[in-house]
C-alpha positions in Angstrom: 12.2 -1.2 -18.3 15.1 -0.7 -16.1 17.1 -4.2 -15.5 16.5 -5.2 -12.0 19.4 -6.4 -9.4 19.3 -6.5 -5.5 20.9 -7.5 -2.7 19.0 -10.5 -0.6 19.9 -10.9 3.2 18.6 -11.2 6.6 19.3 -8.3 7.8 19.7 -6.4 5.0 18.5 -2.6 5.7 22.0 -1.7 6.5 23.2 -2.7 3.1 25.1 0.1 0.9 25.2 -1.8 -2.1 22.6 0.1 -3.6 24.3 3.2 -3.5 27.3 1.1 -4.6 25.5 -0.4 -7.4 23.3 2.9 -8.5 26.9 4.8 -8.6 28.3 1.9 -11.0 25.2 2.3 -13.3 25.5 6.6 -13.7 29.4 5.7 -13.9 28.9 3.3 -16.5 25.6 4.5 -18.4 23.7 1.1 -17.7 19.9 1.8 -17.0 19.4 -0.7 -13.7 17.7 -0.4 -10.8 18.7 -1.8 -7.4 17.3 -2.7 -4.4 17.5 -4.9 -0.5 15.4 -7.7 -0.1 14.7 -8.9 3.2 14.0 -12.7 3.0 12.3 -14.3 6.0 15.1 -17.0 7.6 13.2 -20.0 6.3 12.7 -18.1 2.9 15.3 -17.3 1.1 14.7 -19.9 -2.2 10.7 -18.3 -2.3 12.1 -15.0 -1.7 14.8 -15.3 -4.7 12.3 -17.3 -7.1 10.0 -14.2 -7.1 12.7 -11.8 -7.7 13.6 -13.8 -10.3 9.6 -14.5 -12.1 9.4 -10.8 -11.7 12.2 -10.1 -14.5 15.3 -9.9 -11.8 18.8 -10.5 -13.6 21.2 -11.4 -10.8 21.8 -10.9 -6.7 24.2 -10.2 -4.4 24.1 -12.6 -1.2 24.4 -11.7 2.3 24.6 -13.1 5.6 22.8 -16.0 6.6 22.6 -17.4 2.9 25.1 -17.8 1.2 25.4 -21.5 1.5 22.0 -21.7 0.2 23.2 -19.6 -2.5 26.0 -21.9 -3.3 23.2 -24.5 -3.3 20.7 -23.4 -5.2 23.3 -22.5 -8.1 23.0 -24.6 -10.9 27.0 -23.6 -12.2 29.3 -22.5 -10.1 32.7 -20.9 -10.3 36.0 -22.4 -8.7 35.9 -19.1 -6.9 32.6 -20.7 -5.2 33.4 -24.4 -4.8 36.4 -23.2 -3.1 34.6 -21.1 -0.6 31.3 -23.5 -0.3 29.3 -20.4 -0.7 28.0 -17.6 -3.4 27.5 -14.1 -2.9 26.7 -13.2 -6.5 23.8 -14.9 -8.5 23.2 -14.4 -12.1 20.2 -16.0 -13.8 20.5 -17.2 -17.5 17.6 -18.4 -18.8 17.1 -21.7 -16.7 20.3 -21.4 -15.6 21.7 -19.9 -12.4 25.1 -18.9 -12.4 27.1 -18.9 -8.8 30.5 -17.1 -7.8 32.2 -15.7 -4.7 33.5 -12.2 -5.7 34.5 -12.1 -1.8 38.5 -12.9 -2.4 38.7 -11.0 -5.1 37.5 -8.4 -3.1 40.0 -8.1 -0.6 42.7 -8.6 -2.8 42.0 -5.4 -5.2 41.2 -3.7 -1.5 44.5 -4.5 -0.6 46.7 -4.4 -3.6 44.6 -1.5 -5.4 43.5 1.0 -2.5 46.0 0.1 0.3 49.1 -0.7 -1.7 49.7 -4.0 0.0 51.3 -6.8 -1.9 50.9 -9.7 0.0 53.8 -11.9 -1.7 56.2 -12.9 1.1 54.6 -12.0 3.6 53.5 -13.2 7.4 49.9 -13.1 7.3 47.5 -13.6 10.0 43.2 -14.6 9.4 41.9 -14.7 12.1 38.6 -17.0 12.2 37.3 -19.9 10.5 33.6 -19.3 9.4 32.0 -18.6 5.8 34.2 -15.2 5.7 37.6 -16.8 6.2 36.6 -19.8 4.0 35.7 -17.4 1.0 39.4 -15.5 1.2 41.5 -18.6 2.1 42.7 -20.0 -1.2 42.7 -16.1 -2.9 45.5 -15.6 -0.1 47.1 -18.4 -0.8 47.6 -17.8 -4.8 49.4 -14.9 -3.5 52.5 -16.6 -2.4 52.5 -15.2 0.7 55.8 -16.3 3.1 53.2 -17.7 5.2 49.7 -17.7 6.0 48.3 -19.2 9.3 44.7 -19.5 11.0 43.7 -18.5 14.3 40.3 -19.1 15.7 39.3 -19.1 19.2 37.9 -23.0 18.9 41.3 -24.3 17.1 39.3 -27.2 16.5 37.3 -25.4 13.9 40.0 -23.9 12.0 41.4 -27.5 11.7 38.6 -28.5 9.8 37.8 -25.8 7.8 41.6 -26.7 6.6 41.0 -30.2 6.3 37.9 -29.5 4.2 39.9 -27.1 2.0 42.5 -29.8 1.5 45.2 -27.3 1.7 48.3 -27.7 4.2 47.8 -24.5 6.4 48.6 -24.3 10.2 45.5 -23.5 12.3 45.9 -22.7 15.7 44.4 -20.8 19.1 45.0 -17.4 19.5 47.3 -18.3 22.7 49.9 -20.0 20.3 50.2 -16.8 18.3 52.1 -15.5 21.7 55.6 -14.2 20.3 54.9 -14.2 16.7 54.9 -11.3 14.7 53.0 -10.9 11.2 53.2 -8.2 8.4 49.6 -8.3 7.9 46.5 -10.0 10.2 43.0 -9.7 8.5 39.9 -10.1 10.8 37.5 -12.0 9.5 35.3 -12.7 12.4 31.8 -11.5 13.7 33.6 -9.9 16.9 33.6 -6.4 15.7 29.6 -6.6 14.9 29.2 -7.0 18.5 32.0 -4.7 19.9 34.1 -7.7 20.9 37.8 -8.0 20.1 39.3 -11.6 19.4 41.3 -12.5 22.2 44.7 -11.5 20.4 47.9 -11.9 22.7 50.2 -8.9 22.6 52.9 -8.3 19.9 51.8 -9.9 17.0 51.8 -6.7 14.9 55.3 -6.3 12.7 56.9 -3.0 12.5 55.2 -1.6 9.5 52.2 -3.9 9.7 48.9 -3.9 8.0 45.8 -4.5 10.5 42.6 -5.4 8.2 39.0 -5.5 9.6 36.6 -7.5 7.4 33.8 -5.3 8.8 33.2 -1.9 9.0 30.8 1.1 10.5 30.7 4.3 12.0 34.3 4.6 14.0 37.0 2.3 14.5 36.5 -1.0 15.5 37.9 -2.7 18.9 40.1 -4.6 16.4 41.2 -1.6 14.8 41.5 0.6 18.4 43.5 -2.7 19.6 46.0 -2.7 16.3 46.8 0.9 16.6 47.4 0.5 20.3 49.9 -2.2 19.6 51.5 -0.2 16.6 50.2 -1.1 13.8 51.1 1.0 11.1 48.1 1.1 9.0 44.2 0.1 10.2 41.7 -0.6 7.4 38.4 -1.5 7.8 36.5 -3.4 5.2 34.4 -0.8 3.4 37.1 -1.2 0.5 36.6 -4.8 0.3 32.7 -4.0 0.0 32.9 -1.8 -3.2 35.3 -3.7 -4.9 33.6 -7.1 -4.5 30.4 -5.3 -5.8 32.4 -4.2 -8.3 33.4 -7.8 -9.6 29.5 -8.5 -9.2 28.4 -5.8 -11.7 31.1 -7.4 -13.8 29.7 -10.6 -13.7 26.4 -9.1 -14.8 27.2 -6.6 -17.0 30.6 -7.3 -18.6 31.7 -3.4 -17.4 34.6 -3.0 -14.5 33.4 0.2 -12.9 36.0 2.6 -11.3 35.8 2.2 -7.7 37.7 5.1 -6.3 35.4 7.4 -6.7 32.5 5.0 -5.1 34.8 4.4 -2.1 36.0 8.2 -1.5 32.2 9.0 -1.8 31.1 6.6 1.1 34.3 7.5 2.8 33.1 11.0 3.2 29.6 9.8 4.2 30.7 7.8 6.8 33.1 10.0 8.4 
């Protein structure tokens, strides 16, 4: 029998990790199968539970639950405690094994794929929910020049900094008005409802990189809005995607798989 992974969500038929995960496994010769599992809002521990009595080996975590995840863990990574959340399960035995492959995500998205090396530079997250939580302290190990929050309740991004314990400025997006950064990640929900954060003009640096957590058929307003202001590259976050499922099937199976062949694959299916 095939080992059995999936990812668990609500929603969750949009998912492409199992064509992510089903290319790792012909990459990588690992017999696996993979597949979505739509847990009911008020069901996600019942939901997991019978994955897991019915022989499942590990999970990937989406949206709403990965605080639950992160709860239901019994070991957790730093990568997790730091975020407050998990995105990748593995069960041992009687044990349940939590991480957040989310930063490190980004980080071979950005460093690998788009060739950005984020030491001494301006960066820019905007947001301060479970998204911006999970990349926080992965940005900050990269000694960037600076790295400042901006969420559209400045209220919440103070917190989420207080809670991290970490000295980071957190602000509205009116005191971003003549600043410039090198790179400014999006890591809110705007995009998933066609809504662009409420960015004041100029904060793109010449040469800039503009980074959209989310991604989808077309350019997203954040994207349209970087390019309009000059942005020199626009990335959405369909890198991200692969490589933190990449870091998840690591986790599980002790393989790295090669991702750029993954990536140009949904690239081409997405165009």
């Amino acid at each position: 029998m095939p080992d059995r992974y999936a990812v668990i969500g609500n929603p969750v038929a949009h998912s492409k990790s199992p064509q992510i995960h089903a290319a790792f496994a012909r990459q990588t010769g690992h017999d696996l199968t993979y597949e979505r599992l739509l847990a009911p809002m008020d069901g996600f521990v019942a939901t997991l539970e019978a994955f897991h009595a019915r022989g499942g080996l590990g999970l990937n975590v989406t949206l709403p639950f990965k605080g639950q995840a992160f709860a239901y863990a019994t070991r957790l990574s730093e990568r997790a405690r730091a975020a407050q959340a998990a995105n990748t399960l593995k069960f041992e035995g009687q044990s349940i094994f939590g991480d957040n492959t989310d930063g490190a995500g980004l980080l071979s998205d950005l460093g690998r794929n788009l060739g950005c090396a984020l030491s001494g530079r301006r960066v820019l997250l905007l947001g301060a929910g479970g998204a911006a939580r999970g990349v926080i302290m992965p940005l900050l190990e990269q000694q960037p020049a600076r790295l400042v929050l901006a969420n559209r309740t400045p209220g919440k991004a103070q917190d989420l900094v207080q809670d991290l314990g970490i000295a980071l400025e957190a602000v509205a997006y009116a005191a971003l008005a003549g600043r410039q950064f090198d790179l400014v990640i999006n890591a809110t929900s705007a995009s998933l409802t066609g809504a662009l954060p409420p960015l004041p003009a100029g904060v793109f640096a010449q040469g800039a990189l503009a980074y959209d957590m989310m991604y989808g058929k077309g350019e997203t307003p954040f994207l349209a809005f970087a390019r309009s202001e000059g942005a020199a590259t626009c990335a959405d976050g369909l890198g991200m995607l692969v490589e933190q499922a990449a870091e998840s099937f690591f986790i599980w199976r002790g393989v790295r798989p090669d991702t750029a062949p993954v990536l140009q694959s949904l690239r081409q299916a997405t165009a």
